[in-house]
MARPA-257556 format. One record per residue (C-alpha): residue number from 1; x, y, z. Coordinates in Angstrom, 3 decimals. Layout:
<atoms>
   seq          u          v          w
   NUM          X          Y          Z
...
</atoms>
This chain:
<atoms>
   seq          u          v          w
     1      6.370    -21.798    -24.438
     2      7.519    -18.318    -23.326
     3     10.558    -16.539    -21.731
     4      9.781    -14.357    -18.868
     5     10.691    -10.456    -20.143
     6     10.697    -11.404    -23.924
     7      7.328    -11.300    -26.517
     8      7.707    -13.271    -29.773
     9      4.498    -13.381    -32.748
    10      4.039    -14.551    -36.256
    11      1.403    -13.739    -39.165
    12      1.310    -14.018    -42.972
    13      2.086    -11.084    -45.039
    14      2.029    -12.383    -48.483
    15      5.427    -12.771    -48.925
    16      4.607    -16.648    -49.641
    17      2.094    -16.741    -52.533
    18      0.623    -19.701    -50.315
    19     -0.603    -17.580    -47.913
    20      1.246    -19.150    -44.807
    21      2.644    -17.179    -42.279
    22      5.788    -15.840    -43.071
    23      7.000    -12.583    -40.504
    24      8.219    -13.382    -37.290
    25      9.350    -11.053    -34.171
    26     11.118    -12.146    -31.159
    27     11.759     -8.739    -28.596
    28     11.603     -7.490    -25.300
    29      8.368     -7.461    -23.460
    30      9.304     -3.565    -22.612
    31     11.447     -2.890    -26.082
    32     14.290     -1.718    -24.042
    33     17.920     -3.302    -25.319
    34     19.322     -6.250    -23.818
    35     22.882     -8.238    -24.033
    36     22.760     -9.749    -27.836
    37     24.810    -12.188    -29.502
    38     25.273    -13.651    -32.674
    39     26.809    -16.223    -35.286
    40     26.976    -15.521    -38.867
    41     27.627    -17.344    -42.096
    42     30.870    -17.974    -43.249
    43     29.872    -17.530    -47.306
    44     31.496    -14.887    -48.844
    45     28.028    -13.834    -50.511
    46     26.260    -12.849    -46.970
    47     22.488    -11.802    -47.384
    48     21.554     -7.870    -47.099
    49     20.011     -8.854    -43.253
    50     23.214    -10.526    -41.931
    51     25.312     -7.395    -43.134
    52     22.623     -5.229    -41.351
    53     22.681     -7.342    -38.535
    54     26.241     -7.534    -38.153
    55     26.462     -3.561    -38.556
    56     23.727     -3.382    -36.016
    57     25.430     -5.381    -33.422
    58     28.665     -3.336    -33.783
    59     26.829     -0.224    -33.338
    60     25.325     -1.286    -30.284
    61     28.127     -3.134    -28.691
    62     26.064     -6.510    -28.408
    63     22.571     -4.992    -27.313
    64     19.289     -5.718    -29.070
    65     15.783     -5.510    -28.542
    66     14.272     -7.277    -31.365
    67     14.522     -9.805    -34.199
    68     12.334     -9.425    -37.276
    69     12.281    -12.955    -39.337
    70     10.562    -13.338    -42.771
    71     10.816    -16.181    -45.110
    72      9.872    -16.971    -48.288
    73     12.545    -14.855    -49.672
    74     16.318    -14.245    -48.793
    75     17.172    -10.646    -49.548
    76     20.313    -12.443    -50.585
    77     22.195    -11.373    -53.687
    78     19.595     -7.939    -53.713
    79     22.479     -5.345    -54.227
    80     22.189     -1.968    -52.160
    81     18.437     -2.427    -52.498
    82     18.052     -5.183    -50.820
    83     20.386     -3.299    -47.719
    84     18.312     -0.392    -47.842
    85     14.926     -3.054    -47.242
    86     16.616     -4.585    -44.478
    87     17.345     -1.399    -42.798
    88     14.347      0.300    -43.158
    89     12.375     -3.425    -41.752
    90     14.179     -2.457    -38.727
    91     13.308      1.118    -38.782
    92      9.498     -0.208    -38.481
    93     10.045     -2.519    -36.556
    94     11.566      0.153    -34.339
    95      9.099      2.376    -34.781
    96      6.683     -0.104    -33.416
    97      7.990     -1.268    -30.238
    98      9.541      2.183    -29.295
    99     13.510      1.636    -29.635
   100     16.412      2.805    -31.929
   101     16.541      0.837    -35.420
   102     19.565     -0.285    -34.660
   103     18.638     -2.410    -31.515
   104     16.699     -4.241    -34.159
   105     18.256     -7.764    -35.777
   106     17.250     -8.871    -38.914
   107     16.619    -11.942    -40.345
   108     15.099    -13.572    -43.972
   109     15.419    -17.550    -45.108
   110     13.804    -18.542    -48.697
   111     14.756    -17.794    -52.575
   112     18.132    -16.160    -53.060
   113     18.882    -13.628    -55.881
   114     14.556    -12.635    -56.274
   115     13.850     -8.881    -55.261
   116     11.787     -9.124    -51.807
   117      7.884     -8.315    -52.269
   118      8.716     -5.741    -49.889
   119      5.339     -3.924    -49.727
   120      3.818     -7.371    -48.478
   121      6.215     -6.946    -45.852
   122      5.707     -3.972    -44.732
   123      2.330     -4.592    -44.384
   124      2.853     -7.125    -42.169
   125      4.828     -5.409    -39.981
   126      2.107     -3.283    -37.998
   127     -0.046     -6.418    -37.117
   128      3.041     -8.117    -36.273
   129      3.951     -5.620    -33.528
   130      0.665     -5.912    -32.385
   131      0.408     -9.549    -31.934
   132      3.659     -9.807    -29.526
   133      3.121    -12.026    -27.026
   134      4.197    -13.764    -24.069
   135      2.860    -17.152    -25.395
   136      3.395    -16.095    -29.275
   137      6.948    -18.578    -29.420
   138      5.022    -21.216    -31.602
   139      3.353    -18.454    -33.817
   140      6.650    -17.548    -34.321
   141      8.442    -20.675    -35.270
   142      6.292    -21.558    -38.039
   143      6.365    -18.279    -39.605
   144     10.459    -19.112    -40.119
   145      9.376    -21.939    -41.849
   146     10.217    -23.032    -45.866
   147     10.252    -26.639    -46.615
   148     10.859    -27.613    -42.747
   149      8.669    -30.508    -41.917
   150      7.245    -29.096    -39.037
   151      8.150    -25.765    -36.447
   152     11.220    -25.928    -34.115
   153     10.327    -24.440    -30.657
   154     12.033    -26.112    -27.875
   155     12.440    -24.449    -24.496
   156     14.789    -25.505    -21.187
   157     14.358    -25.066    -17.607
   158     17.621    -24.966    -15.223
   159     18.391    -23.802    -12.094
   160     15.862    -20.664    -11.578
   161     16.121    -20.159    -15.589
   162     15.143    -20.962    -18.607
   163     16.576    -21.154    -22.424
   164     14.392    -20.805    -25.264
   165     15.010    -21.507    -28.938
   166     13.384    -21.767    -32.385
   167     14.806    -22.564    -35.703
   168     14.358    -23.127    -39.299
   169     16.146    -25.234    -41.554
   170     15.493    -28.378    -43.835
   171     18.845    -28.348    -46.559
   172     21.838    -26.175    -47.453
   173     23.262    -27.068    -44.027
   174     25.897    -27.355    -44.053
   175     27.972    -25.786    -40.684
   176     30.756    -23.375    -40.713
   177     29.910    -21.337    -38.108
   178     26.294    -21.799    -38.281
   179     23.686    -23.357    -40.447
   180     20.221    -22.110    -40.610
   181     18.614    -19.264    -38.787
   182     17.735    -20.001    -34.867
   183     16.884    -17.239    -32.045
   184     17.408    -17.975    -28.382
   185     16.303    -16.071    -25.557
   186     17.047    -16.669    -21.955
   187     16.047    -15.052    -19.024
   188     19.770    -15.778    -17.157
   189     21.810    -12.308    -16.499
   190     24.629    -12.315    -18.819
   191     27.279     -9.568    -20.458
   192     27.699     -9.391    -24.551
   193     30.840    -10.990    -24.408
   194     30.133    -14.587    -22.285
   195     26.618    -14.379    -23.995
   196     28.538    -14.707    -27.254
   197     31.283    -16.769    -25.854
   198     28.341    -19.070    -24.821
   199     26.830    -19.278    -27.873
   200     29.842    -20.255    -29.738
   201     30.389    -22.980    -27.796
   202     26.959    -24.284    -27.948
   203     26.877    -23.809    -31.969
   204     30.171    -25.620    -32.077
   205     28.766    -28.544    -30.865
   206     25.744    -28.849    -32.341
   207     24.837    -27.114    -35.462
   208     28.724    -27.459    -36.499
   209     28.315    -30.738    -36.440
   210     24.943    -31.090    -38.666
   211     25.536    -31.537    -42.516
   212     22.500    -32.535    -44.704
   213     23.877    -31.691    -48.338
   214     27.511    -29.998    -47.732
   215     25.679    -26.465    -49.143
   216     26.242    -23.424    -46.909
   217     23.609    -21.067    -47.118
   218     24.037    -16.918    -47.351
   219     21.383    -16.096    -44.748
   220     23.078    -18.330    -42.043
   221     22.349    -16.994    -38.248
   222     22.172    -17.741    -34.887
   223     21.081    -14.739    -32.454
   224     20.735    -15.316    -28.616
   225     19.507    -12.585    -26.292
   226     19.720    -12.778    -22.643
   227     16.877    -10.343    -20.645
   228     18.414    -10.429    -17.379
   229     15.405    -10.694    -14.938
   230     16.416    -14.033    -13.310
   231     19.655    -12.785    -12.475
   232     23.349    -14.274    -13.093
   233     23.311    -18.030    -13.235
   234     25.575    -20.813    -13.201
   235     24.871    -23.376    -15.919
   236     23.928    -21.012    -18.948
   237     26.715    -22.820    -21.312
   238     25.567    -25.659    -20.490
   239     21.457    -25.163    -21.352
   240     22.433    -23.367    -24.574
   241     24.417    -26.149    -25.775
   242     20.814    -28.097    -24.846
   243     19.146    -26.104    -26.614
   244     20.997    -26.011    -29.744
   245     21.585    -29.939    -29.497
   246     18.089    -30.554    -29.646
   247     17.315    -27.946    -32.288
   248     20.378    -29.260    -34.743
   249     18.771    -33.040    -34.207
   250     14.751    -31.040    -34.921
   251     16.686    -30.204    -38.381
   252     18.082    -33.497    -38.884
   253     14.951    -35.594    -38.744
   254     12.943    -33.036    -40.728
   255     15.484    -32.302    -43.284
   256     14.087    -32.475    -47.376
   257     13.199    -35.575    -48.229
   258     15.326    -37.494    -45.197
   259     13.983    -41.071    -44.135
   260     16.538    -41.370    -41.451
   261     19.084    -39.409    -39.315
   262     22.663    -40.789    -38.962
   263     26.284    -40.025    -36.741
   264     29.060    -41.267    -38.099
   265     31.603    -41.004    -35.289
   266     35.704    -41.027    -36.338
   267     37.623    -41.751    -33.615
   268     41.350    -43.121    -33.787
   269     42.547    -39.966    -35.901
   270     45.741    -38.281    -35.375
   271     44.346    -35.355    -34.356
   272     40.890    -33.601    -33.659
   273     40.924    -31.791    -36.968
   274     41.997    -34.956    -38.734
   275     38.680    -36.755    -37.329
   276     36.603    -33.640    -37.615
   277     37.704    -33.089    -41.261
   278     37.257    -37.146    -41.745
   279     33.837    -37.129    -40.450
   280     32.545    -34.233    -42.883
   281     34.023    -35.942    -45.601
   282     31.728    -39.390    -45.158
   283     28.983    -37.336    -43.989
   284     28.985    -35.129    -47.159
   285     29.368    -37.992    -49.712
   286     26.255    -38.500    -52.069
   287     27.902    -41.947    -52.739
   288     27.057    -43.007    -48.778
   289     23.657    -40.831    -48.416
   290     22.838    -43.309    -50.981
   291     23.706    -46.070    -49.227
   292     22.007    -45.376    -46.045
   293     18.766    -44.439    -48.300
   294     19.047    -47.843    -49.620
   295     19.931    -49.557    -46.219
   296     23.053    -51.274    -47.855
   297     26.057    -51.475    -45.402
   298     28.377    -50.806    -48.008
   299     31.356    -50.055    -45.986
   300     33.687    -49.508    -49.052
   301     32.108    -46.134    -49.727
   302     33.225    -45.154    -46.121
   303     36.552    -46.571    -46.570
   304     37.091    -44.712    -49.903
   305     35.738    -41.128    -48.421
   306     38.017    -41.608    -45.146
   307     41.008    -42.414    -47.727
   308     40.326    -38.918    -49.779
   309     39.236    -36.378    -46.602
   310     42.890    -35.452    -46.286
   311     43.116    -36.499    -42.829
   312     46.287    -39.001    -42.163
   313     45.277    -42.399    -42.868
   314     45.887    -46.029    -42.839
   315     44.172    -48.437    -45.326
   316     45.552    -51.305    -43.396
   317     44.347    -49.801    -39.855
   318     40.817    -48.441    -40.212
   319     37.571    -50.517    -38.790
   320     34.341    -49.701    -39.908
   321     31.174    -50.758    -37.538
   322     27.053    -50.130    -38.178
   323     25.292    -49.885    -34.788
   324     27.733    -51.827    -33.184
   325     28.371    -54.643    -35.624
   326     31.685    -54.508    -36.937
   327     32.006    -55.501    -40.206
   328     35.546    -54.372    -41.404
   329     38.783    -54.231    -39.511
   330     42.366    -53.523    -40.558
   331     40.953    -52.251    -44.240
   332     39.389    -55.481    -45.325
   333     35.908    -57.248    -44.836
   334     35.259    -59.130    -41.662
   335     33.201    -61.946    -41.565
   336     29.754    -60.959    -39.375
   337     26.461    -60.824    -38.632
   338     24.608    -59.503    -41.813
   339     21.255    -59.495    -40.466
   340     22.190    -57.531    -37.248
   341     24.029    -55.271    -39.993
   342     21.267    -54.917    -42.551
   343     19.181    -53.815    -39.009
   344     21.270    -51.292    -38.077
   345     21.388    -49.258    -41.368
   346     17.738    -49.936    -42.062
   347     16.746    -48.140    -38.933
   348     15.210    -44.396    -38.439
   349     18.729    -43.575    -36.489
   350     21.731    -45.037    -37.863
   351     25.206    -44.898    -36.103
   352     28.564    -45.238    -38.059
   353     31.517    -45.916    -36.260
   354     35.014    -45.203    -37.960
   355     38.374    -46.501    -35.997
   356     41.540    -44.781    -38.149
   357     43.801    -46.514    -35.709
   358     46.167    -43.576    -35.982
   359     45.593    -42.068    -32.782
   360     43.649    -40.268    -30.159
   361     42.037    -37.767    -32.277
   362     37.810    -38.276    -32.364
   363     34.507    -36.184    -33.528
   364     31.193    -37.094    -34.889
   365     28.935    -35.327    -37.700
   366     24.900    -35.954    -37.683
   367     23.760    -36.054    -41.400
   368     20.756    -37.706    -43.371
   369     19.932    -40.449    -46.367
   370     19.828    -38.698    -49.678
   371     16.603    -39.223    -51.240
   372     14.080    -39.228    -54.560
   373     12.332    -36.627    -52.279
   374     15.450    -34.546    -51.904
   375     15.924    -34.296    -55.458
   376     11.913    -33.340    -56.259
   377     12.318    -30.394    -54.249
   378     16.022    -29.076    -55.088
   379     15.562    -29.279    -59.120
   380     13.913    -26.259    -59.344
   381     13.778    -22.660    -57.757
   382     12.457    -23.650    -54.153
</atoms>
């Protein structure tokens, strides 16, 4: 896949002792700036690249050239070192591709609070400049990669455009603003501000509403960059919000250890916070990631999250349904179909329906099973 006007590579450095790729660039074809935009993470401990990148973006007034991923280590929790390594990664990087270090983004995903091997990275830098290609998207996508299943590179086509993205992320997502690391490019013409206006819109509804173990990370960001050559546009929102849609759903079904991806939709609340704050609630409780890794419709757990969320509620209004089969209404059980039930939540994609009865107020939250697998790979350092 490929963006016309923008280059993208990946090759191992040796910042993963396994020897897999782990350095990734996404830039201009030419290394001059273009409109840039970007959505942080909302933890209070942010990683030494998002303050760089944040600082960077100011500096520019939303123009970028270049992002520079590695993985296998965070930077996060590094002190002033671990600031002066993410500026001077740009400064290569910069170096490289002819522009000013601070039209160069930043990026790292991996092990928080361990100094980055940054010789291995700079090493890697000079063959990673030199690799840039037009086609170099997939190279790319799996150097981002930690524990992800597989690479995330999905690309668009609308109206005489097109909207690329890649992504990492497999656990601690959970959204506030954004939830992982992703990089779009687009050839559409756009200014800073609707670029970024754009992009909140499409993270809003899509990686906002993703939650795989209620853990926000410190390295969360979402860049998009728009090159310009194919002109203004009509429809850019729109293929964004694509974009990030199908990326969020990528994360879902190759989260740790998840056997199956599930929406549980709240609708009936007073109010579009009460259903949004509802939904995150059931979607973040071990109690029912248990249940849908077990395929038991137990709809009591549901009931009991819904009742604690802090969103008005009913106990003697709420209906509970698995893929369509309804099986309580007005707080208590209701006699139905058990095997149509026990099919539902036994399936790859599960769908939850939650009726508060309170009102007009609705939102849904994708989330995954909680798993033996899940637990293999969180109890240590990973």
């Amino acid at each position: 896949m490929s963006v016309p006007g923008f280059v993208a590579s990946g090759v191992a450095c040796g910042i993963k002792e396994s020897g897999d790729p782990d350095l990734a660039l996404v830039a201009t074809a030419d290394g001059r700036p273009v409109p840039a935009a970007a959505v942080f993470t909302s933890n209070l401990a942010p990683a030494a690249p998002v303050q760089v990148s944040r600082a960077h973006l100011a500096a520019t007034g939303g123009y970028a050239s270049a992002v520079v991923i590695n993985s296998g280590n965070a930077n996060a929790a590094t002190g002033a070192t671990g600031r002066e390594q993410a500026e001077r990664t740009c400064e290569l990087v910069a170096e490289g591709l002819g522009c000013q270090p601070e039209e160069v983004l930043v990026c790292s995903t991996g092990l928080i609070g361990i100094p980055l091997p940054f010789g291995a990275l700079v090493s890697g830098i000079g063959p990673l400049v030199a690799a840039r290609a037009a086609g170099g998207y997939a190279a790319a996508a799996r150097a981002m990669m930690t524990t992800d299943a597989g690479p995330k590179d999905v690309l668009h086509v609308g109206g005489g455009f097109v909207v690329s993205g890649i992504a990492k992320g497999a656990a601690m997502l959970a959204p506030n603003m954004a939830t992982m690391l992703a990089i779009l490019t687009t050839d559409a013409e756009a200014t800073p501000a609707a670029l970024h206006a754009a992009l909140l819109a499409a993270v809003s509804g899509s990686f906002n509403e993703l939650s795989v173990d209620g853990c926000t990370s410190t390295n969360d960001t979402v860049i998009a960059l728009a090159g310009g050559s194919a002109g203004p546009r009509p429809g850019l929102d729109g293929l964004m919000a694509d974009v990030c849609t199908e990326l969020a759903t990528l994360m879902a079904d190759g989260a740790e250890g998840a056997t199956k991806r599930a929406r549980i939709r709240v609708i009936g609340a007073e109010s579009a916070d009460d259903a949004r704050r509802a939904a995150r609630k059931v979607a973040e409780s071990q109690l029912v990631q248990c249940s849908l890794y077990g395929a038991d419709p137990y709809w009591g757990r549901i009931v009991s999250e819904l009742g604690s969320s802090g969103a008005a509620f009913d106990p003697d209004r709420v209906s509970i349904s698995y893929g369509g089969v309804e099986v309580c209404r007005a707080g208590v059980a209701l006699a139905h179909d058990q095997a149509a039930a026990a099919a539902a939540i036994g399936a790859r994609e599960v769908e939850i329906t939650a009726d508060l009865g309170l009102g007009a107020g609705t939102a849904v939250i994708t989330f995954t099973d909680l798993s033996p697998e899940y637990i293999a790979e969180n109890m240590r350092t990973s």
